[in-house]
N, C-alpha and C positions, 0 to 999 in steps of 0.2 A: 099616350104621347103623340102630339103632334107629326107630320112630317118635316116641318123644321123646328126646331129646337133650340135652349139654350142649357150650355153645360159646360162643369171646369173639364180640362184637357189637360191629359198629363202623355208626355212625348216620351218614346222609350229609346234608346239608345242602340241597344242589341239587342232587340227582340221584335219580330212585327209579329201580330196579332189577328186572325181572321175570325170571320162569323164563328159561332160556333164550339170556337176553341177555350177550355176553361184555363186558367194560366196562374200560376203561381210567382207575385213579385217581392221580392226582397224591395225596400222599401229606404229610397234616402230620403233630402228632407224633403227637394220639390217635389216626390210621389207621395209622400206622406200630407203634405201640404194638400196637394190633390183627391187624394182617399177622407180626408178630414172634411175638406167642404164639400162634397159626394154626398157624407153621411148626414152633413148638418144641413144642405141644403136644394138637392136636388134628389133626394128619394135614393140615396147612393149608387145612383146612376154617374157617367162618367165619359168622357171619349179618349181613347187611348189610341194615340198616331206613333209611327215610325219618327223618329228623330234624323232630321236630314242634314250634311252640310252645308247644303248651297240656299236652301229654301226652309219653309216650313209647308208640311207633306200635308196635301190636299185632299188625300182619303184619310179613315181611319173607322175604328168600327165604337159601338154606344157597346158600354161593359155595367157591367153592375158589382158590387164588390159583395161578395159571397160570406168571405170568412178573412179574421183579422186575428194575428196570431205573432208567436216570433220562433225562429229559427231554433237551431240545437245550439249554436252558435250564441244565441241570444240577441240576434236581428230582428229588428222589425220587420212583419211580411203580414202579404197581404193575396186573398185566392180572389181572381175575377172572372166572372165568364162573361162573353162576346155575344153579342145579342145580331144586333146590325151594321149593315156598311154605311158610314154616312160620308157627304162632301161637307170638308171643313169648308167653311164661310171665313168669313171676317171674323177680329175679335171685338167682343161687348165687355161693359162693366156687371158685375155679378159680386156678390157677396165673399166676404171670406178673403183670402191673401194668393188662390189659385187663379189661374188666365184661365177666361170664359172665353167660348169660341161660342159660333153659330152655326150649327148645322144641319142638311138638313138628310133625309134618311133616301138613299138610293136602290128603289127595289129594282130586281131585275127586268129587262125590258121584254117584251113576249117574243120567245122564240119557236122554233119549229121543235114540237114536242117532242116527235119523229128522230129529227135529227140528235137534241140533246140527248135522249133515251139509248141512241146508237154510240155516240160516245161516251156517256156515261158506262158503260159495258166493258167497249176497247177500255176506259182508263183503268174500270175495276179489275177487268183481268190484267191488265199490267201492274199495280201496286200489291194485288195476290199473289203473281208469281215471285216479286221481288223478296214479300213477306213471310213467302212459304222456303225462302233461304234461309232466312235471319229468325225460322222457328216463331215466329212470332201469333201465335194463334188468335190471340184475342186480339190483335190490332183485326184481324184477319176480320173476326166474327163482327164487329164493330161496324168494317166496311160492307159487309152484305145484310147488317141490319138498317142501314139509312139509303130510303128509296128516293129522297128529291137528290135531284140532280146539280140545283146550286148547293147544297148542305154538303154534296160528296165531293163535288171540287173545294171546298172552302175546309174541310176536312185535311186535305192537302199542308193545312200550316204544322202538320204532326212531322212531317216527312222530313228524317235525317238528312234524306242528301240534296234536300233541296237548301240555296243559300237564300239571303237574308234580300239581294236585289232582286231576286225570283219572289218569295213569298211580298216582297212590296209592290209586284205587278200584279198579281195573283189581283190584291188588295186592291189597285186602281184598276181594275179590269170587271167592270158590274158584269156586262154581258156572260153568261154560262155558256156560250157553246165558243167562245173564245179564250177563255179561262182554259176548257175542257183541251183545247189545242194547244194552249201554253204546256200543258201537264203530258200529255201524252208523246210530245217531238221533247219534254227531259227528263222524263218516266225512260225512253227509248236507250235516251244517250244514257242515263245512268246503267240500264241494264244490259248493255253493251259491253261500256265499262268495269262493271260487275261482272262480266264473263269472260272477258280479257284476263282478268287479275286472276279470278280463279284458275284460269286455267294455268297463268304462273305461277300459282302456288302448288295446283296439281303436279306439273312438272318436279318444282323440287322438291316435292315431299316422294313422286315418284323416285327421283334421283338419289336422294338421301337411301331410299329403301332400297334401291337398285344394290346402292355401294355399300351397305350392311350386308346387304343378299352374297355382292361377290365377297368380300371380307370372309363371310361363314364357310361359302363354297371354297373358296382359297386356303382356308384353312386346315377344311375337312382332306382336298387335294393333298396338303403339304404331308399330313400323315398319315394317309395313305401313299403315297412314295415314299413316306418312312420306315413305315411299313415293310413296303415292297424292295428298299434297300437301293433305291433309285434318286437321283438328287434331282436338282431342279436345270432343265433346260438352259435359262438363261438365266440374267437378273442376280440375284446377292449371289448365285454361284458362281457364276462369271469374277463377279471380284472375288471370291476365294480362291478362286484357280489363278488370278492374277498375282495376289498376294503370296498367295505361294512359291508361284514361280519367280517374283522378282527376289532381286538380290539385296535385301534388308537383314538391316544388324535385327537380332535377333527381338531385343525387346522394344524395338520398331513394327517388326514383325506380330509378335505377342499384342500389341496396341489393336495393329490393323486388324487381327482377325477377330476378337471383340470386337469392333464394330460391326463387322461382317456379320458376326450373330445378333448384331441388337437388327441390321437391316433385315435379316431373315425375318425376326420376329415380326416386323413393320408393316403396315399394311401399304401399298399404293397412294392411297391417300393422306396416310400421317405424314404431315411433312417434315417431321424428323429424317426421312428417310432420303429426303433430298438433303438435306443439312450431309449428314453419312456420308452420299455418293460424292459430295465435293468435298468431303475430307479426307477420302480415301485416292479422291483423283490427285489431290494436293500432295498427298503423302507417296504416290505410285510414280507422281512428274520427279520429285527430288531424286538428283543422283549423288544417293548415299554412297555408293562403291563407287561414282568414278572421278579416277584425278588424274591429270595431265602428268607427264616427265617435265621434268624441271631439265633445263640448256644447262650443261655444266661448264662449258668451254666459257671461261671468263673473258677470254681474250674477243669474243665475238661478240655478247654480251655488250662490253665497253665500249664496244663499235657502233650499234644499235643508240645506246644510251648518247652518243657523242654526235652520229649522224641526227638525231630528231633535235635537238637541243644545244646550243652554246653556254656554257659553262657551268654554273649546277654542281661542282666536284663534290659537292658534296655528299647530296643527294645519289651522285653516282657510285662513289668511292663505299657507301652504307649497300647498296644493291651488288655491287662486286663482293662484299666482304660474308655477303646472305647468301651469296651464290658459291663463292667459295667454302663456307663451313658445308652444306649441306655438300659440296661434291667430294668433299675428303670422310663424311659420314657415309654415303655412299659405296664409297672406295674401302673403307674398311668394315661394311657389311654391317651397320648400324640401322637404327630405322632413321626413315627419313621423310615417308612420309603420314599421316596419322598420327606421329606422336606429339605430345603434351607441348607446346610452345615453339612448335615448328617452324611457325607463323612469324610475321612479324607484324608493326604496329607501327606506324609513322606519322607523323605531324609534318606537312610542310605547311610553313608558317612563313609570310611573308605578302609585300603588297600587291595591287591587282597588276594581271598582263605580265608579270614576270617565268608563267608557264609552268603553273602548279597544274592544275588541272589535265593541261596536253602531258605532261611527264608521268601520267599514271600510264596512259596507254605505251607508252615508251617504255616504262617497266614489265608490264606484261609481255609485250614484245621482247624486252630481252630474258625473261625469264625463261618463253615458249609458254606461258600463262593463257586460261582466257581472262578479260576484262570486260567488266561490269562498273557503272557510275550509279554512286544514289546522291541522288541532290538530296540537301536535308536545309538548306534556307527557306525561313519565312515555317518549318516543320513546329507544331506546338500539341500536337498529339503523343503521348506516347504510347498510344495502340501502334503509330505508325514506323516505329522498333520493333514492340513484343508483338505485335497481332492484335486482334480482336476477342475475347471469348467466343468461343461457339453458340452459347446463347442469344447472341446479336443477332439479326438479321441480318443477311449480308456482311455477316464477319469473314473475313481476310484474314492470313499470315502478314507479319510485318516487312518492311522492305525489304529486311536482312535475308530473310524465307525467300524472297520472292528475286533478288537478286541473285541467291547460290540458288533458284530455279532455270532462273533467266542465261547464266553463265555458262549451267549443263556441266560441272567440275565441283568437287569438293575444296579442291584449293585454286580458286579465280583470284585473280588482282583485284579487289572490291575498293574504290574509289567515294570516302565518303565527302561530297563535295559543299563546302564551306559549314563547317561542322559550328564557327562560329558567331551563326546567322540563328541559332536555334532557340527559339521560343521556348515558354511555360504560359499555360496557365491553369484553368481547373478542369481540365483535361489529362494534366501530369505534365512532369517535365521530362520531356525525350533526354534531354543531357542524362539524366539520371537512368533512363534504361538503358544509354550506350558503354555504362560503366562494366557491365559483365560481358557488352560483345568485344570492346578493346583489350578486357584484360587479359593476358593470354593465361595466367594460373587457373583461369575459370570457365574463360568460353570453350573449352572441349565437350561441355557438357551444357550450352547457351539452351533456354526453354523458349520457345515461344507462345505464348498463351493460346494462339491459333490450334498450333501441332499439339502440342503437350507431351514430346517425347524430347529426347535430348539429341541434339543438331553439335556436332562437332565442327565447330570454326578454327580449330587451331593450327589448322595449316592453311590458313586465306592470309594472305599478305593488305594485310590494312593500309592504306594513305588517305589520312584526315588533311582536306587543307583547309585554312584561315586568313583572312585577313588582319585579325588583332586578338593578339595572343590572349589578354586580358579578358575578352569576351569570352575563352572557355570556362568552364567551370573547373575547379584546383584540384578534385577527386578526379576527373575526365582525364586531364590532359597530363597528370600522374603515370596514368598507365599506357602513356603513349612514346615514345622518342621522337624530341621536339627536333627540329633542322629546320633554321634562320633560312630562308630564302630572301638576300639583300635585293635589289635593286641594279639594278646594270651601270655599269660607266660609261661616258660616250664613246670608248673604242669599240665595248661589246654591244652598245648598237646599231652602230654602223655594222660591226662583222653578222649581226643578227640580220640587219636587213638586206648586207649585200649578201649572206648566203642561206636564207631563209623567205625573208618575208619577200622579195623582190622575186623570185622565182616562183613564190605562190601566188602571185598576186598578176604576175607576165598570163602566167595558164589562166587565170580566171578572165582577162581581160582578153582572151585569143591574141596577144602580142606575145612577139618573139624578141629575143635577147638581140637581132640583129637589124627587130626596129627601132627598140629604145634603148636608152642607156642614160646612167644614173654617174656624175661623178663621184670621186670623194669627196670632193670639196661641197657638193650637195648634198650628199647625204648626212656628212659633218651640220651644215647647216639646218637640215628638219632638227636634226635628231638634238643641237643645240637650243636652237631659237625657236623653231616653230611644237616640238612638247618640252615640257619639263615634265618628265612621268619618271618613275622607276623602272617601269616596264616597257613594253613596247608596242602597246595596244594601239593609242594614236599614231603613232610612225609608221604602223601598217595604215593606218584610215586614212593617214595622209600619202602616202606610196600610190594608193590605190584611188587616189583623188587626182592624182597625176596623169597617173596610167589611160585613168577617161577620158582628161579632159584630150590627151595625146590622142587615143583612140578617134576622139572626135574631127583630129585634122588629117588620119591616115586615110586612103581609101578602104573600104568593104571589100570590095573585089581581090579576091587573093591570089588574081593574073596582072593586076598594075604592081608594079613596083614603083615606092616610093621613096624619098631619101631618110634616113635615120637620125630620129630623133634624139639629139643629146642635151638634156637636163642639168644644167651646171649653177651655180650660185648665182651667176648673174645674171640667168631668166626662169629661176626660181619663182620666181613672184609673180609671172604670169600664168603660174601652173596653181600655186597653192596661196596668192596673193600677198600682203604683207607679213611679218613676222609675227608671231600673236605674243611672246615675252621678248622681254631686252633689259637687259642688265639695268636693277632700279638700286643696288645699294648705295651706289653715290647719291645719288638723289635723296632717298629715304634719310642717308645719315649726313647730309649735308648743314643741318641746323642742330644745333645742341639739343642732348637729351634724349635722342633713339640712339638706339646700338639694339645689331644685327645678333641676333639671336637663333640656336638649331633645335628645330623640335621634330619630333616622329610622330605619323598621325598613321591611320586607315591604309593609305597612301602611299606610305615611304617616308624620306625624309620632307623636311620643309624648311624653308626660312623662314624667321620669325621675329617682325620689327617690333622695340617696347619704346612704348614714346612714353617721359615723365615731364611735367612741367607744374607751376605755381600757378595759383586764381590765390583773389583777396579771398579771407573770409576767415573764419576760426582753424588755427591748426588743427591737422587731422591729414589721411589719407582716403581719397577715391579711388575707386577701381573698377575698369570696365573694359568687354569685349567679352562676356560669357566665362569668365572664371573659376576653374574649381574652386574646391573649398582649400589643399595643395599647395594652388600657384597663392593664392590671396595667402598664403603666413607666408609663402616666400616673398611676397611683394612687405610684408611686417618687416622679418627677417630683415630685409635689405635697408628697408628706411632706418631701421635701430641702427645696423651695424653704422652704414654711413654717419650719422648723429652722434655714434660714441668714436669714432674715429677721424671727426673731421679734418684734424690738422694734420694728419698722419696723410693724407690724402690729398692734400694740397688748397683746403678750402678753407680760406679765409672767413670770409662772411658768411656766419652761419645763421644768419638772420634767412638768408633764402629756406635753409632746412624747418624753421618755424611758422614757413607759411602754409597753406592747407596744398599739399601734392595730389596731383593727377596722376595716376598710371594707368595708361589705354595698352590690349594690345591687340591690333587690327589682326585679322578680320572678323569684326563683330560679330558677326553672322556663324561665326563657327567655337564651337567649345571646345577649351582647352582647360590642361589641369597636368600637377605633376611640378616635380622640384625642380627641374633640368634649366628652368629660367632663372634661378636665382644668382645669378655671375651675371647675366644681361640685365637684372633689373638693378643690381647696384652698379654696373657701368652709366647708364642711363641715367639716375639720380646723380652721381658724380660727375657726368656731360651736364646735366642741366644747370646743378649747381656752380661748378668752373665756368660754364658759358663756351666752352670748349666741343666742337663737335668730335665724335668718333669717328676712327679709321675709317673710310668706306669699304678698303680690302680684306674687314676682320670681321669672323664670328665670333663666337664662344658659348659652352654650353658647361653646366655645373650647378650641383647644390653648394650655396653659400651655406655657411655655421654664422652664429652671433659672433664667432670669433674670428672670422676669413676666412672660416679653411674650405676648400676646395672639394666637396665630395664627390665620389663616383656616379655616373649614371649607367644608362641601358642604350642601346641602340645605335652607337659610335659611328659601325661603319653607314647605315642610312641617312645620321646626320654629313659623313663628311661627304656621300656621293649629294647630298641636297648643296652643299657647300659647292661641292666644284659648278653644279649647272647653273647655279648663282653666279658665278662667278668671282666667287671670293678666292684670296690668296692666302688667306693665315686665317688659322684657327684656332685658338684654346680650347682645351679640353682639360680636364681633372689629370692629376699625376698619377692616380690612381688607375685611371683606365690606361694607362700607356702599351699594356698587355694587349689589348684589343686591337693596336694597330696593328699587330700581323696578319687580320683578318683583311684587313682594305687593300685593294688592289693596289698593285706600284703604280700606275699610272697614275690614281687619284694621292698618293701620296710625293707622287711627283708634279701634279700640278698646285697641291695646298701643303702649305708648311704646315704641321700639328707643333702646336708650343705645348707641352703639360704644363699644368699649372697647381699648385696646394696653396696654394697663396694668392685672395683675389685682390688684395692691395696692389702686386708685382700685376697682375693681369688687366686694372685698371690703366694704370699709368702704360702701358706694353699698349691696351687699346687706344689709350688716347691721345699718343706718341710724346708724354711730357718726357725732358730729359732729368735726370739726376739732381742738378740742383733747383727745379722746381716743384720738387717733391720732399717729402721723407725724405728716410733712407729706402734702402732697396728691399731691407728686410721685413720691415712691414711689422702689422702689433702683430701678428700669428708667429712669426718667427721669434719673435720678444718671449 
């Protein structure tokens, strides 16, 4: 063969190929392509180059194909050996369907024989000692049978740890004593690297042996002081001297000390053994033996209960009446504390900022309790009740554990706060594991998957509160005793703020009582116009909004004296700016077809406007503002009854009832449901259709019957305290709840007249101030 050449070329991919090296190709088509004109045309010679991204590779070496064969697999494959290094040329046209190149054959250039012969040596003895790690004998014997010096560089394309852009410089690198320097500076770094690794491998296999070694020695130690009747210094003995000495129920006791002998067994290293040490630390923190004295004097108690809180009797009159049985059990030498439903279990239920949450710690305090709070909102785990198994990593007792940890008392005030915030999903539903720590028949004996011994809760005074009753679960809230927490009137919050929030809010501000001052007639004013809340959460934001801006015109200097500020209705407004509500009922019910409507949400009460009106189009009814499924058959309910009763009601033309009705009821944005609308949604179609507007000074609330009648609902007294801060003066209610009004404050039943009502015909014509002979009769078709 000439020194240049022509020959098909076939490009490899992952593989580069040096002088010398014989090589085995599995075979696609363009190699196949390539080996095929090879054989038909050039004496099955061939040139085989790296395959490059950016170019087509300029060296590559002339192959000869050897042997033609197929895999185990059943691939085509193909054996080559590497003859010479050639510079690819340009490409020619040549026979057959493979790219011809031009090449032409590059021997090496004459170098110092000297010099190559010395490196040749340095490289051999670096790829020997690499070879004589990896046992490799016959690579070994290979390299000290090939005495040229470029054949032993080029030899080099055998080498594992060389990569694929090394062997491609190797390749464009003709010179040998440059080559020889390529190999020897990552012959170096590999074998560097290679002594690196080993030697952290040495290490942990040293390590590994180490802690076998002490394992054996540790064990042999153990009995031989078993032996000798001697225990162990420190370590699992230490926790059996602990456990022994504390003061645990007995099959508490019996638990811990089984552990103590599996830690015994344990080595150091099992981490079982750390799992143990924080089981037994968990179980040695819990104080099983200790409980506090319960305050028997009721009379101070009530003192406690009355000083943190305005009014609540409820709530209070249940904590007197807990305090009382247990001090006449007491008195007559009964048990009182330990025993089976000791305890008690409370639900306050009611809207926000009304002083659920402050009233736990006020319990405790009157009790001489400690108190402990577990938030459980937004909670959707129920490990986060029972615990974790111990199997978990970083398994935990559940909060219940971890609160009578926290408390340091077997019977603490435990506060579970908003119980009706609690999630599920496939995780478990915590409502369902709090069913055996409320109930008191059963939690004397509460397991926690953490402990796995039986935790006695029957003397922890539970209070659950909520914002909406519904939101619990009907099993849950079974074993609880529920207590209504209404909503405040504006007498009790004014007395809330003038002896409450306004002295706490003086101290935070560093003002004194005898720089500012608040009248009635302004406090009257926040607590009317500027919130409508049930509680009293804003009327502190806005107290305390005052208080700044006051602060801002006092001097700092606590040696100037300045004149005292008084806050009164009539520069109210340059304190906390205009009024943010004002009485809209006139307004809203000033056009035919709304009527003033009471509903209970999250909240407390609320008012609640139903507007009805006609559009052309096919009869029918529309209904919008996010409606249950509830309210929409009482907004049915309503449209029939009016329809079978028109005349009776004073509606002539009943052409308006056949036309397609609208019932909206604002505010869209918010979801409502429930029957308590249905009296306001037939006043509303009966306003629409008379053309008659509604009282502006009337509510009403009630499930409507196909027949009139008037049904009871739920929530009376939060509807009429929503009624007065509205400003209404009469109210309908069902006949049925008329019992309810001894719950509402005098006050608010002295600023709103309650009408009962069984009859919404009499309740229609009552709202819409018709007189007698513009109606029916009085009795209506439900009295018929």
């Amino acid at each position: 063969m000439d020194s240049a050449t022509r020959l098909p070329v076939l490009f490899l991919t992952d593989q580069v190929v040096l002088p010398g090296m014989v090589v085995p190709l599995e075979l696609d088509d363009a190699a196949r392509t390539a080996i095929d004109t090879a054989r038909a045309h050039s004496d099955e010679q061939l040139i085989v180059a790296p395959r490059l991204e950016d170019r087509y590779a300029s060296y590559g070496v002339v192959a000869r194909v050897v042997q033609l064969g197929r895999t185990r697999v059943g691939t085509p494959a193909a054996v080559i050996r590497a003859e010479k290094r050639v510079r690819i040329g340009s490409g020619v046209s040549g026979p057959g369907s493979a790219l011809w190149v031009e090449a032409t054959v590059v021997d090496a250039p004459d170098a110092d024989d000297a010099r190559a012969a010395e490196l040749a040596d340095e490289y051999r003895s670096l790829a020997i000692a690499l070879l004589q790690r990896r046992d490799a004998w016959q690579a070994i014997d290979t390299i000290n049978r090939v005495t040229d010096p470029s054949a032993l560089a080029d030899l080099a394309g055998y080498s594992p740890w060389l990569k694929d852009d090394q062997l491609r410089e190797l390749l464009e690198t003709p010179e040998v004593i440059a080559r020889f320097e390529l190999l020897i500076t990552w012959t170096r770094e590999h074998a560097a690297e290679t002594e690196v690794n080993e030697a952290i491998a040495d290490d942990v296999r040293e390590g590994i042996e180490k802690g076998q070694r002490e394992y054996l020695l540790r064990q042999q130690l153990a009995a031989i002081r078993k032996e000798l009747g001697e225990g162990e210094p420190d370590g699992a003995d230490d926790y059996r001297t602990k456990v022994t000495e504390a003061d645990l129920p007995e099959k508490v006791r019996e638990a811990a000390l089984r552990e103590v002998d599996k830690l015994e067994r344990a080595s150091e290293q099992n981490p079982e053994a750390g799992w143990i040490r924080t089981w037994l630390d968990t179980i040695l923190d819990l104080p099983w033996q200790v409980t506090t004295t319960d305050s028997t004097d009721i009379v101070a108690a009530r003192e406690v209960l009355d000083a943190d809180h305005h009014g609540l009797d409820d709530v209070k009159d249940r904590i007197v009446e807990y305090l009382a049985v247990r001090a006449r059990r007491a008195n007559r030498g009964l048990q009182v504390i330990g025993g089976r439903g000791s305890g008690a279990v409370l639900a306050l239920a009611g809207p926000p900022g009304v002083g659920k949450t402050s009233l736990g710690e006020s319990v405790a305090r009157a009790l001489g309790r400690t108190f402990v709070r577990v938030a459980l909102g937004g909670v959707r785990d129920e490990a986060e009740i029972r615990g974790h198994r111990r199997t978990y990593v970083g398994a935990l007792p559940g909060r219940i554990v971890r609160a009578i940890s926290e408390a340091g008392s077997m019977n603490p005030v435990v506060l579970l706060d908003e119980v009706d915030k609690i999630g599920s999903d496939f995780r478990g539903d915590p409502a369902a594991a709090l069913l055996e720590v409320l109930d008191p028949a059963q939690n004397h004996t509460f397991r926690d998957h953490y402990l796995e011994v039986d935790l006695d809760l029957s003397d922890v005074v539970f209070l659950a509160t909520a914002n909406v009753i519904e939101n619990i679960p009907q099993p849950l809230l079974d074993r609880m005793e529920l207590i209504t927490i209404d909503g405040y009137t504006e007498d009790d919050k004014i007395a809330i703020a003038r002896d409450f929030l306004l002295p706490r809010q003086l101290e935070r501000t560093a003002l004194g009582a005898d720089e500012v001052e608040f009248t009635e007639d302004a406090l009257r004013e926040i607590a009317a116009n500027h919130t409508r809340e049930p509680g009293v959460r804003q009327l502190e934001r806005l107290l305390a909004k005052a208080l700044r801006k006051v602060a801002t015109t006092l001097p700092t200097d606590s040696g100037q004296v300045s004149e005292r500020v008084v806050i009164t209705e009539a520069n109210l407004k340059d304190y906390l700016g205009r009024p943010r509500f004002t009485p809209e009922s006139h307004e809203r019910t000033s056009v035919p077809g709304v009527a003033t409507g009471l509903a209970v949400t999250g909240l407390g009460g609320d008012v609640l406007y139903i507007e009805a009106s006609t559009t052309d189009g096919k009869p029918g009814l529309t209904l919008t503002g996010q409606l249950g499924e509830v309210m929409k058959e009482s907004a049915q309910i309503a449209l029939s009854y009016v329809k079978a009763h028109a005349a009776e009601l004073g509606i002539t033309d009943t052409s308006v009832l056949d036309q397609h009705l609208h019932i909206h009821v604002p505010a869209g944005a918010v979801p409502k449901d429930g029957p308590s609308a249905g009296v306001t949604m037939v006043t509303a179609i009966v306003s629409m259709a008379l053309g008659r507007p509604v009282r502006s000074d009337v509510g009403m609330t009630g499930e409507v019957t196909l027949n009139g009648r008037v049904l009871p609902i739920g929530g009376v007294k939060q509807k009429l305290l929503a009624a007065q801060r509205a400003g209404l003066t009469t109210v309908f209610v069902p006949q049925r709840n008329e019992p309810d009004l001894d719950d509402v404050p005098e006050e608010v039943l002295a600023a709103v007249e309650v009408q009962p009502m069984s009859d919404v015909a009499v309740l229609v014509r009552r709202a819409l101030g018709l007189g007698e002979a513009e109606t029916a009769s009085e009795a209506g078709p439900a009295a018929a």
